[in-house]
C-alpha positions, 0 to 999 in steps of 0.5 A: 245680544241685542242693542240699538244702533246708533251713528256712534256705532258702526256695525254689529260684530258676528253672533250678535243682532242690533236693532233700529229704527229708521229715521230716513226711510221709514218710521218701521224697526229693522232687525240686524244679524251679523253672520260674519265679521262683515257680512249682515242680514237685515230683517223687518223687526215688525214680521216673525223671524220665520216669516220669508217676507221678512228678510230685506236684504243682505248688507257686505263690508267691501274694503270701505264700503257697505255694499247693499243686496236688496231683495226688492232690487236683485238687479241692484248693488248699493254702496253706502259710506256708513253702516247705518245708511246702508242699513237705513236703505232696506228699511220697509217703505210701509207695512203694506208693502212688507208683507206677502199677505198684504199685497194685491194681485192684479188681474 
């Protein structure tokens, strides 16, 4: 089941996938799969589903707080007092930097 996240909603329950649009970060869709009662895979909507590049992070219900896993900074826990923030916080800066295929190589 899909549907739009709004701030009236507060996390997808498991099994369904919510998609939204950013209006903090970035003007790009993000795809949201619940893979538990309170463990979520946040995607970009704009690549294939197989596309690795796709996969933004991983957001986790701890006690209060949404704790944030971004694949960008593995190093890196954020943690958000709304679904929809930390959500927010892994949506891609550009469609330049979201995919492999478009970044350049340095020499």
């Amino acid at each position: 089941m899909a549907h739009e996240i709004d701030s009236a909603h507060t996390s997808p329950t498991a099994g369904e996938t919510a998609t939204r649009t950013s209006e903090i970060d970035a003007p790009h869709n993000i795809s949201v799969t619940a893979l538990s009662p309170s463990e979520w895979r946040v995607s970009n909507a704009a690549l294939s589903e197989d596309d690795p590049a796709g996969l933004l992070g991983f957001i986790q219900l701890v006690k209060t707080a949404y704790e944030v896993t971004n694949l960008r900074l593995l190093r890196e826990r954020s943690y958000f007092s709304s679904f929809d923030r930390a959500a927010a916080s892994l949506a891609p800066q550009s469609s330049s930097t979201s995919s492999l295929a478009n970044r350049k190589v340095l020499k």
